[in-house]
Residue frames as qw, qx, qy, qz and C-alpha x, y, z in Angstrom:
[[0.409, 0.852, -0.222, 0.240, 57.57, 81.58, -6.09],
 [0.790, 0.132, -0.205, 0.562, 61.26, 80.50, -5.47],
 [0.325, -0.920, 0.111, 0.188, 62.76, 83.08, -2.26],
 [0.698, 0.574, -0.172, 0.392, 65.24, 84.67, -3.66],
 [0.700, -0.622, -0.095, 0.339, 68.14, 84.82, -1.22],
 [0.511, -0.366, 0.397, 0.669, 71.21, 86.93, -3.35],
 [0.436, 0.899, 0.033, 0.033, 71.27, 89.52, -6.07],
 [0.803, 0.226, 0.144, 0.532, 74.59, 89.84, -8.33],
 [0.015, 0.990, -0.062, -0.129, 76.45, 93.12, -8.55],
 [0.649, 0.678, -0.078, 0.338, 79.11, 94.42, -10.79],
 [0.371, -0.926, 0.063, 0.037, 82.17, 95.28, -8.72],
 [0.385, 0.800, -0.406, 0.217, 85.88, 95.61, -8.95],
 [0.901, -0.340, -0.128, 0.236, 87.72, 92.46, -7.27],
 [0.024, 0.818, -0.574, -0.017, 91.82, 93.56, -6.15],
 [0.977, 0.168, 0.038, 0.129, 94.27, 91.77, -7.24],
 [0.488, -0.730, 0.227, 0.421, 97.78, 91.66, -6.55],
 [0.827, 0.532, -0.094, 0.154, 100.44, 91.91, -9.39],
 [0.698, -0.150, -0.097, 0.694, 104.37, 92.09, -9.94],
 [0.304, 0.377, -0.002, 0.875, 103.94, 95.67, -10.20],
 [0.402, -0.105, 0.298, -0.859, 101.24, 96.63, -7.54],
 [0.333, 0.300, 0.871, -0.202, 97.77, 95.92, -7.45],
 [0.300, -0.045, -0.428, -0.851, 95.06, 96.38, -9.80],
 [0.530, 0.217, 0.490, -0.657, 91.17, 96.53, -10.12],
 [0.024, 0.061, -0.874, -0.481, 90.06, 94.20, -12.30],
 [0.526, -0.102, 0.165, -0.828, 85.95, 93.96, -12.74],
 [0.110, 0.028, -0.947, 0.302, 83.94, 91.17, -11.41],
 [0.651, -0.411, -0.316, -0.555, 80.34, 89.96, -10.55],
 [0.182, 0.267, -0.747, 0.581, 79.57, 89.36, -6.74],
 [0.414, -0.612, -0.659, -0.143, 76.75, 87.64, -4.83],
 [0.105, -0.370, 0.188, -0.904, 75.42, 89.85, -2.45],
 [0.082, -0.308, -0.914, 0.253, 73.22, 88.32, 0.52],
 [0.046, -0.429, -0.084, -0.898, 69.86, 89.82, 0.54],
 [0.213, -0.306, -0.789, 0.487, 68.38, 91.00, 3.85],
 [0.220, -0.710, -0.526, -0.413, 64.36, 91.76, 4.49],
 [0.097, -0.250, 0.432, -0.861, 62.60, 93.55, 7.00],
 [0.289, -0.266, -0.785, -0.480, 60.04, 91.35, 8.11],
 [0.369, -0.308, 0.188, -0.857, 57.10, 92.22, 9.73],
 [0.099, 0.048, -0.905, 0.411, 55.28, 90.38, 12.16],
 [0.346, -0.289, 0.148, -0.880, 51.85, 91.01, 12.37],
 [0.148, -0.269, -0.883, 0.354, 49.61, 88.82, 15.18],
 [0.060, 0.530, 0.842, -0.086, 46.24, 89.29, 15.43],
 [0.319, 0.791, 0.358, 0.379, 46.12, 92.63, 13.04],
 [0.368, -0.920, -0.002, 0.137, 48.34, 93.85, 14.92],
 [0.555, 0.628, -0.407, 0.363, 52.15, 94.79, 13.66],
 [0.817, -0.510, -0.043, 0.264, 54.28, 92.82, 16.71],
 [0.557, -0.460, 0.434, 0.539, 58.10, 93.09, 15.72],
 [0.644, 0.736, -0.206, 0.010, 60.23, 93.88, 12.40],
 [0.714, -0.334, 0.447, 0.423, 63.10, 91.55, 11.80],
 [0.029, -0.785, 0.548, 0.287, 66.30, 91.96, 10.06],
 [0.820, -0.080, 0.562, -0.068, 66.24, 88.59, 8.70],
 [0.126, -0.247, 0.824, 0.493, 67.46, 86.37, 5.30],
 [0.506, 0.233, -0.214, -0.803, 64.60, 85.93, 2.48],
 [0.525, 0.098, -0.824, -0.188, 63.97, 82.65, 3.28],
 [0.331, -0.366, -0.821, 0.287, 61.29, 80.46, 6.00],
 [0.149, -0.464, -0.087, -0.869, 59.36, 83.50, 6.78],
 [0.744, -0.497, -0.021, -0.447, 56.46, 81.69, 8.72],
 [0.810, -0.242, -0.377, 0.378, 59.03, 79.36, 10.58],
 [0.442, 0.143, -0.383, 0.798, 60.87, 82.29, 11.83],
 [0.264, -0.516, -0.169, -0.797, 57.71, 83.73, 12.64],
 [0.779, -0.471, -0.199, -0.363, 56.45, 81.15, 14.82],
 [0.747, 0.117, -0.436, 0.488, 59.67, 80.59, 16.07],
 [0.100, 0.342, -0.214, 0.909, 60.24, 84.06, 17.36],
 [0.437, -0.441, -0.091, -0.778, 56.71, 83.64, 19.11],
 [0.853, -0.448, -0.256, -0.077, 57.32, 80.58, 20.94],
 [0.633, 0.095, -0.348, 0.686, 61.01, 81.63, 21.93],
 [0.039, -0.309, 0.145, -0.939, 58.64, 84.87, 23.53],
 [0.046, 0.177, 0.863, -0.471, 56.79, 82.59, 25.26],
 [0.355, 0.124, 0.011, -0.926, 53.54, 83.61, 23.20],
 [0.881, 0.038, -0.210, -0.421, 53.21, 79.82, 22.22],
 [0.553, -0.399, 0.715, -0.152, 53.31, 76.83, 23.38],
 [0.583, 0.081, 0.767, 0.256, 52.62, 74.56, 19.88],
 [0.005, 0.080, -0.530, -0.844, 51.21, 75.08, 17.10],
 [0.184, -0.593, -0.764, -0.178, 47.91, 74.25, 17.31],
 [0.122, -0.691, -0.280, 0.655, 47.89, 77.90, 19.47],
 [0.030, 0.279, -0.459, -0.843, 48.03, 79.30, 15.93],
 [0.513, 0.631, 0.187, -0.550, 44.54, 79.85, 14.38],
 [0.693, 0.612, 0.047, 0.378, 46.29, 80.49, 10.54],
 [0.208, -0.847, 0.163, 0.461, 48.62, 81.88, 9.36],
 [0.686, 0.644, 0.242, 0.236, 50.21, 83.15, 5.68],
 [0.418, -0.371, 0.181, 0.809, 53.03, 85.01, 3.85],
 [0.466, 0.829, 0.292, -0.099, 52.33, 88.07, 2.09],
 [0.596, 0.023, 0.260, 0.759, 55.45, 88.48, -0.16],
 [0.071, 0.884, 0.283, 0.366, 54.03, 92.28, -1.09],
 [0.305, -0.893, -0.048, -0.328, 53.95, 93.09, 1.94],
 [0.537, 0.384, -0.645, 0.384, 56.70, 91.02, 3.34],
 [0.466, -0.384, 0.015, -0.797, 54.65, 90.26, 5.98],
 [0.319, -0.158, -0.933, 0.056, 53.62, 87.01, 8.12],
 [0.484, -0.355, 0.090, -0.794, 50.13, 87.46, 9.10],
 [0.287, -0.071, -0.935, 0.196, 49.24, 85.05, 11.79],
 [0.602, -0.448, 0.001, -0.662, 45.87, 85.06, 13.91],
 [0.040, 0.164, -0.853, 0.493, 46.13, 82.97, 17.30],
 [0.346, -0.334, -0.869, -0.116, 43.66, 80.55, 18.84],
 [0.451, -0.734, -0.257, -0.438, 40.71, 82.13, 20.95],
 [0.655, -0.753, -0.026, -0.050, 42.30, 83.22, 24.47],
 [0.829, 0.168, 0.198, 0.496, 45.19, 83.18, 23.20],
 [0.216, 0.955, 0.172, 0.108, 47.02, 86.99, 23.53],
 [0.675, 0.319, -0.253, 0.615, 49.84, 88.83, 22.97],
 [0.456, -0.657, -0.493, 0.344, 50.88, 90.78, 26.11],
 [0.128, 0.972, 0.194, 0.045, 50.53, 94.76, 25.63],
 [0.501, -0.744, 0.349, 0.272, 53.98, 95.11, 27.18],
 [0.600, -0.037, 0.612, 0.514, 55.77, 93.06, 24.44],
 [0.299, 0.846, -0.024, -0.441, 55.22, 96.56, 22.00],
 [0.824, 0.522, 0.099, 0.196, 56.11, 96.66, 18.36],
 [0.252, -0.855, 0.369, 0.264, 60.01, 96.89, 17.72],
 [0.542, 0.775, -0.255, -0.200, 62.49, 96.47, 15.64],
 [0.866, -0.353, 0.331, 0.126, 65.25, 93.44, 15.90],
 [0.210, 0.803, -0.525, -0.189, 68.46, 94.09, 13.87],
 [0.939, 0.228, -0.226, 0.123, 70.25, 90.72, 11.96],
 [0.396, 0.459, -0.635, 0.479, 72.90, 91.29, 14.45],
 [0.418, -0.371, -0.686, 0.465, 71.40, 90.25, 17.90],
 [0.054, 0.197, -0.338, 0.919, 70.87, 94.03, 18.91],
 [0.384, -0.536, -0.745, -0.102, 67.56, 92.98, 20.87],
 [0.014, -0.599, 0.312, -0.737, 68.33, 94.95, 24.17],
 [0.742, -0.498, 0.060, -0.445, 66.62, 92.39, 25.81],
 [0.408, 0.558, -0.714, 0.114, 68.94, 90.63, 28.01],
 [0.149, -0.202, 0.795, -0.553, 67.60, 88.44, 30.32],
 [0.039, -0.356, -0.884, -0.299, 64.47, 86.33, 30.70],
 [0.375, -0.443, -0.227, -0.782, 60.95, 88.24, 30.65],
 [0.224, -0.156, 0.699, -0.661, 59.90, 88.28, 34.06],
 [0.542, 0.202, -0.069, -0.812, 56.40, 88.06, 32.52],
 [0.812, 0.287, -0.331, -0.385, 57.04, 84.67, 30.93],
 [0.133, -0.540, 0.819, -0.142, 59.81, 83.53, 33.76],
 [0.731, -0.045, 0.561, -0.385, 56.86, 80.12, 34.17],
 [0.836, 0.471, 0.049, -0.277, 57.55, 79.32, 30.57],
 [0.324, 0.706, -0.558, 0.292, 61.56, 78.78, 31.19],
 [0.960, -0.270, -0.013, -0.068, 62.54, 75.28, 32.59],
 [0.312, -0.732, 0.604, 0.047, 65.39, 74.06, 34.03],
 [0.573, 0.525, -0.551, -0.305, 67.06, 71.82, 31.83],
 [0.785, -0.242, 0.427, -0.379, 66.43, 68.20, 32.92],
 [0.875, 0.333, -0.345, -0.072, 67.91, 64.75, 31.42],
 [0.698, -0.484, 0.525, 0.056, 70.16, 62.15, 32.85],
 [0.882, 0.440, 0.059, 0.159, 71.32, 61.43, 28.79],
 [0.451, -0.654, 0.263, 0.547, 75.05, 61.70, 28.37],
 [0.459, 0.860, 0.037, -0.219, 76.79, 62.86, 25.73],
 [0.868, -0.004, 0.276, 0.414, 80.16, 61.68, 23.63],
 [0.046, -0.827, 0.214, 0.518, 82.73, 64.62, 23.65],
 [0.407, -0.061, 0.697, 0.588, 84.15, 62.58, 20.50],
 [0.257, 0.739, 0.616, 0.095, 80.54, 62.68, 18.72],
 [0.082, -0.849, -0.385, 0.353, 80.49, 66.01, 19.50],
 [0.313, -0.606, 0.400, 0.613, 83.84, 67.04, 18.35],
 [0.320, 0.020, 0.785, 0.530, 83.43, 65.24, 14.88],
 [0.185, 0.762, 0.614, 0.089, 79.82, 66.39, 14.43],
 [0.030, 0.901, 0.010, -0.433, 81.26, 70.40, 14.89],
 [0.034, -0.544, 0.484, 0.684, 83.34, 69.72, 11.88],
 [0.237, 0.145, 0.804, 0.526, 81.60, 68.21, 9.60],
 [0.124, 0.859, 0.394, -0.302, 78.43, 70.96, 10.74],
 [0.055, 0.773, -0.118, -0.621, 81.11, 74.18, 9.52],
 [0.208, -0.042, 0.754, 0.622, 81.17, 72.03, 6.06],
 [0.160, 0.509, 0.835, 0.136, 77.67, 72.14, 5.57],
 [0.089, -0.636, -0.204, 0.739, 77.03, 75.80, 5.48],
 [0.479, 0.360, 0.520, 0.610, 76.11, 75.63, 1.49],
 [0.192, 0.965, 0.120, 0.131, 74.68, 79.71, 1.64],
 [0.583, -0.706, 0.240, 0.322, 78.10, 80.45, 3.54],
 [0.602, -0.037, 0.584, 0.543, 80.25, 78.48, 0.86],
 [0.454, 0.522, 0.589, 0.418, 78.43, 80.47, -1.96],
 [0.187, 0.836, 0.109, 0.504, 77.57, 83.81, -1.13],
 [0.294, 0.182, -0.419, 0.840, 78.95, 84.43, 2.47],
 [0.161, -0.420, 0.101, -0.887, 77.27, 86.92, 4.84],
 [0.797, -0.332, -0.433, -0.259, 75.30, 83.63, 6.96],
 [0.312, -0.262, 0.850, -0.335, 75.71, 82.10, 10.62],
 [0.692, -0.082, -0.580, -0.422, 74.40, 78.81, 10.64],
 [0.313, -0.396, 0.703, -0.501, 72.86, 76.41, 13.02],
 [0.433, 0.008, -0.877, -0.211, 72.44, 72.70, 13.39],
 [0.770, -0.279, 0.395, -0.416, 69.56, 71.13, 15.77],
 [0.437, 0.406, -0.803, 0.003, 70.80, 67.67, 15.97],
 [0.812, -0.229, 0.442, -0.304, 68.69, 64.68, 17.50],
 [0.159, -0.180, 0.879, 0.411, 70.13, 61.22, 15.94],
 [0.409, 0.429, 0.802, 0.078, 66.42, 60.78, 14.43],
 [0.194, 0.906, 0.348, 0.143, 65.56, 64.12, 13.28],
 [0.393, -0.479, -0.016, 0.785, 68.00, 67.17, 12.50],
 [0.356, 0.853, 0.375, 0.075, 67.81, 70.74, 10.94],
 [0.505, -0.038, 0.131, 0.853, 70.46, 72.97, 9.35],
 [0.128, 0.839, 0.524, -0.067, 69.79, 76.43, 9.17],
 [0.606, 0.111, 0.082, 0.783, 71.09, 79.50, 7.80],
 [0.115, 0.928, 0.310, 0.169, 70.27, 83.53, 8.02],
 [0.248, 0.664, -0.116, 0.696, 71.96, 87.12, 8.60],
 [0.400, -0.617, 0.212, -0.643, 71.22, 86.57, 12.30],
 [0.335, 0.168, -0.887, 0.270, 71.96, 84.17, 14.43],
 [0.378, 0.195, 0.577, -0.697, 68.57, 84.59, 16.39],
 [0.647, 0.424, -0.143, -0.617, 66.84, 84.58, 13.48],
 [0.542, 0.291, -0.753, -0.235, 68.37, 81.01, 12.83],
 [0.109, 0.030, -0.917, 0.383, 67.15, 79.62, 15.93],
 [0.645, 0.227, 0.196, -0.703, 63.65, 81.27, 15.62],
 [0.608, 0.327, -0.448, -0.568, 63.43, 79.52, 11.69],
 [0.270, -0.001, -0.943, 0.194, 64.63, 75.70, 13.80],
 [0.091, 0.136, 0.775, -0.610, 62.08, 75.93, 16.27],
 [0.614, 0.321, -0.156, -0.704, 59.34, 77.26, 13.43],
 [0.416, 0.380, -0.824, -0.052, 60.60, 73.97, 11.89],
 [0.126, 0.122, -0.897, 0.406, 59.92, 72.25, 14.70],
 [0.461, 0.297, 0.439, -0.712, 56.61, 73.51, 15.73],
 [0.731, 0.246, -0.368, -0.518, 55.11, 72.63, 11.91],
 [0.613, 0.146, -0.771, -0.089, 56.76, 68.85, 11.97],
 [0.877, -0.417, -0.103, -0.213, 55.05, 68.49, 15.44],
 [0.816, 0.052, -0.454, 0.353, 58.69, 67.34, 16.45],
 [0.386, -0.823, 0.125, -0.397, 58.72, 70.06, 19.55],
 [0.818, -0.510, 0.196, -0.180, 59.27, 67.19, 22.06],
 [0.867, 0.315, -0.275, 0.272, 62.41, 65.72, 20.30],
 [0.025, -0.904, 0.219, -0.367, 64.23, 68.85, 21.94],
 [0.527, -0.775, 0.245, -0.249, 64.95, 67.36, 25.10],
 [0.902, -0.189, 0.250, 0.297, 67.73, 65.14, 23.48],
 [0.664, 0.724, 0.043, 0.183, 69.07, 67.15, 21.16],
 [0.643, -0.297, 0.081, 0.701, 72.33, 69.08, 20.59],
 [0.337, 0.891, 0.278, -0.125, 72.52, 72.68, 19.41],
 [0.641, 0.001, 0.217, 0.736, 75.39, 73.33, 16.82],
 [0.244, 0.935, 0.200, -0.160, 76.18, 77.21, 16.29],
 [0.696, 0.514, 0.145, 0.480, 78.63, 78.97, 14.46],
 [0.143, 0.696, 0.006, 0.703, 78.69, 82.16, 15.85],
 [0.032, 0.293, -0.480, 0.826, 78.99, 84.04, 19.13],
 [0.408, -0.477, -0.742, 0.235, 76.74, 82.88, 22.40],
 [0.138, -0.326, 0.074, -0.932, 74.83, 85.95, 23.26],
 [0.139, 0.013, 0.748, -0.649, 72.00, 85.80, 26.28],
 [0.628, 0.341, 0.064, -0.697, 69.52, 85.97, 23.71],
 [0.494, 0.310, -0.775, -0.246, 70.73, 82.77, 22.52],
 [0.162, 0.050, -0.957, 0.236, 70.59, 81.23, 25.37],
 [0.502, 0.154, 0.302, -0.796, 67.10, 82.65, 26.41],
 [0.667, 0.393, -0.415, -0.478, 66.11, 80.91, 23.12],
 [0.760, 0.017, -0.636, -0.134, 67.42, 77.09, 24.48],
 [0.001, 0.016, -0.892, 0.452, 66.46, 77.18, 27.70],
 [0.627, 0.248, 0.295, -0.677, 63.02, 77.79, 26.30],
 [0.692, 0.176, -0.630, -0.304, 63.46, 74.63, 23.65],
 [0.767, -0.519, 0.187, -0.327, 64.58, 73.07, 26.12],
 [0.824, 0.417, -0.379, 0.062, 67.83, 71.82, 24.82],
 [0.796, -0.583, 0.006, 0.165, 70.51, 69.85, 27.05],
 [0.642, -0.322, 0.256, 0.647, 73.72, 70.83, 25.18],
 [0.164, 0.949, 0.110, -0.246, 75.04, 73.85, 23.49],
 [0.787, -0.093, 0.266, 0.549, 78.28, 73.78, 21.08],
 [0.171, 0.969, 0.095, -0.149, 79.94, 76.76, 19.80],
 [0.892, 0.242, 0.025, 0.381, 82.61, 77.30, 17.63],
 [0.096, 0.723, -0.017, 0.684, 82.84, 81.10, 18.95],
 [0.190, 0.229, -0.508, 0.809, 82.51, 82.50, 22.31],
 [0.223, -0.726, -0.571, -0.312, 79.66, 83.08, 24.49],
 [0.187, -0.661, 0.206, -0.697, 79.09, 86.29, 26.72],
 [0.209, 0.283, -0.655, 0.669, 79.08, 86.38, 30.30],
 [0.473, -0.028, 0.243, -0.846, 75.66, 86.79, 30.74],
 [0.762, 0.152, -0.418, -0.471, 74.98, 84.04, 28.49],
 [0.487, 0.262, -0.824, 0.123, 77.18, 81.73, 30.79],
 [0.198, -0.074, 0.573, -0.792, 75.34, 82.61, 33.69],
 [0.781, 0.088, 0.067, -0.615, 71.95, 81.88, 32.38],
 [0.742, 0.150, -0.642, -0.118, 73.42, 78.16, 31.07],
 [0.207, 0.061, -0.854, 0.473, 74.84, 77.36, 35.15],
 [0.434, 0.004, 0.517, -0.738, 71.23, 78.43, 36.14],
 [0.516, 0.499, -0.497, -0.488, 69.65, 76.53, 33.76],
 [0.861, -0.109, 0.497, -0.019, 71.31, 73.52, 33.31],
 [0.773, 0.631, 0.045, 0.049, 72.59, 73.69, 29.87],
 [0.797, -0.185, 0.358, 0.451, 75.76, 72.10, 29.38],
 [0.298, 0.951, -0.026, -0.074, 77.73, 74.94, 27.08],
 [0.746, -0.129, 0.388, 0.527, 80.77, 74.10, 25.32],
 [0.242, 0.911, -0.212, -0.259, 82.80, 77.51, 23.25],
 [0.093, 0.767, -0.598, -0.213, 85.53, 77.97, 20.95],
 [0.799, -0.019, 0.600, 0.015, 85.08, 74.28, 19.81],
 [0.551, 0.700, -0.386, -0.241, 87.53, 73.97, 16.49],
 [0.532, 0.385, -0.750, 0.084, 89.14, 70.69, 15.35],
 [0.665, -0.312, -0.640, 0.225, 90.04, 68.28, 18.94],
 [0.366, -0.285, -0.444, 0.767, 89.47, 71.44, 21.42],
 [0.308, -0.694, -0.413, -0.503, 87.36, 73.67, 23.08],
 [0.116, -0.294, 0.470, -0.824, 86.00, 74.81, 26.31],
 [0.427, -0.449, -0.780, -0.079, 83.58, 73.29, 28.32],
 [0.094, -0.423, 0.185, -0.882, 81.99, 76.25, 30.73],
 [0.583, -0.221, 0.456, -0.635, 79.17, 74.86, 32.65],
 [0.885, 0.057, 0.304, -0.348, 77.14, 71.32, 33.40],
 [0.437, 0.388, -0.776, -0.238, 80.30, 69.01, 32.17],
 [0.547, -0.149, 0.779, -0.269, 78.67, 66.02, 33.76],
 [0.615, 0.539, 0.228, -0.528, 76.89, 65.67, 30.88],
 [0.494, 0.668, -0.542, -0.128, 80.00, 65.11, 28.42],
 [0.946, -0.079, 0.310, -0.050, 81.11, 61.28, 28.08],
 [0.112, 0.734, -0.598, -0.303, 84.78, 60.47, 27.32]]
C-alpha cells in the first residue's frame, strides 16, 4: 500500500481586493505527521514525530545514529506494521539495547534534549578523517540546484529536506523533522550496503544546524556539512572537535564557512 503523505482540507484562502479582503473557499494539502513507534527486541524504544513515509529506514537510521548499530547485518529482521504504525525490529544475538537509552518521545522539531554525545557510545564517534578537498564552486552550485529539488516542499509545504551527495551515489530526502531526515539517509544507506561511501560525501540541509545534527554526521562520518540556515553554538563546537568542515547561511554565491576550511578548494 502506497504511504500516504497529505490529506486535503476545505479551507478559506484570503485574498486581497479593491475594497478589502475577502474569504474565498479553497482545498489545501495538509502534510501528514505519524507517531512512530520503535519497538527493538519487544520492547517499545522511542516514538517519533515523523512524515508517513520510509518507516524502516528511519528506524534503522535512528539506531545507528544511537550507536545501537554498526550495519545492517546487526539487524536479525525487521517489518512495518501500518496498524500499528510500528517498526518491529529484532537485533542479532548479543546484540542489546542499553537500559539507560529508556523509551521517549522525539518531537518533528528536534526537541530531543539530548545535546551532546552519549558518553556511553563516546567509542562509536570518530574524528573526521580525509585529505579529499572540496570545490567551494561545486558546492555553491550543488546548494541551489538541492533547494529546487524539494518536490514534497514545492507541493504541499511543511518539509526540510536533505541531500547526501557522493558523485557515485546520492539521496534526497524529505520529512517534518530534520533529524528524522538524516535518520531515513542513513536507513538508506545501511539497506544499499553503501555505509562506507560516507567518508566522501557532502551533506546538503535546508534547515537549522542543531547538535543533534551534528551528533548524527560525526557518527556517518561525513567530511562536509552545507547549510542554507544557521547552526547553533553547540553544534559548531562539536564540528571544530570533530573535524567536520561546516559551512551556514549558504544562499546563491555566499555563505559562511565556520570550522575546518582547509578542506574547501577555490
Amino acid at each position: 500500500m502506497k504511504d500516504i503523505i497529505y490529506e486535503e482540507y476545505e479551507v478559506l484562502e484570503i485574498n486581497k481586493k479593491d475594497d478589502g479582503y475577502k474569504l474565498d473557499p479553497a482545498t489545501k494539502k495538509v502534510i501528514i505527521e505519524i507517531s512512530l513507534k520503535i519497538i527493538v527486541n519487544e520492547a517499545e524504544l522511542v516514538s517519533l514525530l515523523c512524515l508517513n513515509q520510509h518507516q524502516e529506514e528511519l528506524a534503522l537510521g535512528f539506531l545507528y545514529s544511537e550507536g545501537v548499530i554498526s550495519c545492517f547485518a546487526d539487524v536479525k529482521k525487521i517489518s512495518y506494521n501500518e496498524r500499528m504504525q510500528a517498526v518491529i525490529i529484532t537485533l542479532k544475538e548479543g546484540i542489546l539495547v542499553n537500559r539507560q537509552e529508556s523509551l521517549r518521545s522525539i518531537t518533528s522539531g528536534c526537541g530531543k534534549c539530548f545535546t551532546y554525545i552519549n558518553p556511553l557510545k563516546q567509542d562509536q564517534y570518530a574524528i573526521v578523517e580525509t585529505d579529499k578537498l572540496y570545490s567551494l564552486e561545486i558546492i555553491l552550485n550543488m546548494m541551489k540546484d538541492f533547494m529546487k529539488e524539494s518536490e514534497i516542499f514545492r507541493d504541499v509545504g511543511g518539509v526540510h529536506s536533505v541531500l547526501f551527495y557522493t558523485p557515485e551515489y546520492q539521496v534526497l530526502n524529505e520529512d517534518i523533522g530534520r533529524h528524522n531526515c538524516f535518520d531515513k539517509i542513513t536507513g538508506i544507506l545501511l539497506k544499499d550496503r553503501q555505509i562506507d561511501v560516507t567518508a566522501k560525501s557532502i551533506v546538503f540541509v535546508s534547515g537549522r544546524i542543531s547538535s543533534e545534527i551534528m551528533t548524527k554526521i560525526v557518527r556517518l562520518g561525513t567530511p562536509v556539512l552545507v547549510s542554507r540556515s544557521t547552526p547553533t553554538s553547540a553544534a559548531v563546537r562539536l564540528a571544530k572537535q570533530y573535524h567536520v568542515t561546516l559551512l551556514g547561511y549558504v544562499r546563491g554565491d555566499r555563505g559562511f564557512v565556520y570550522t575546518c576550511p582547509e578542506r574547501i578548494a577555490f
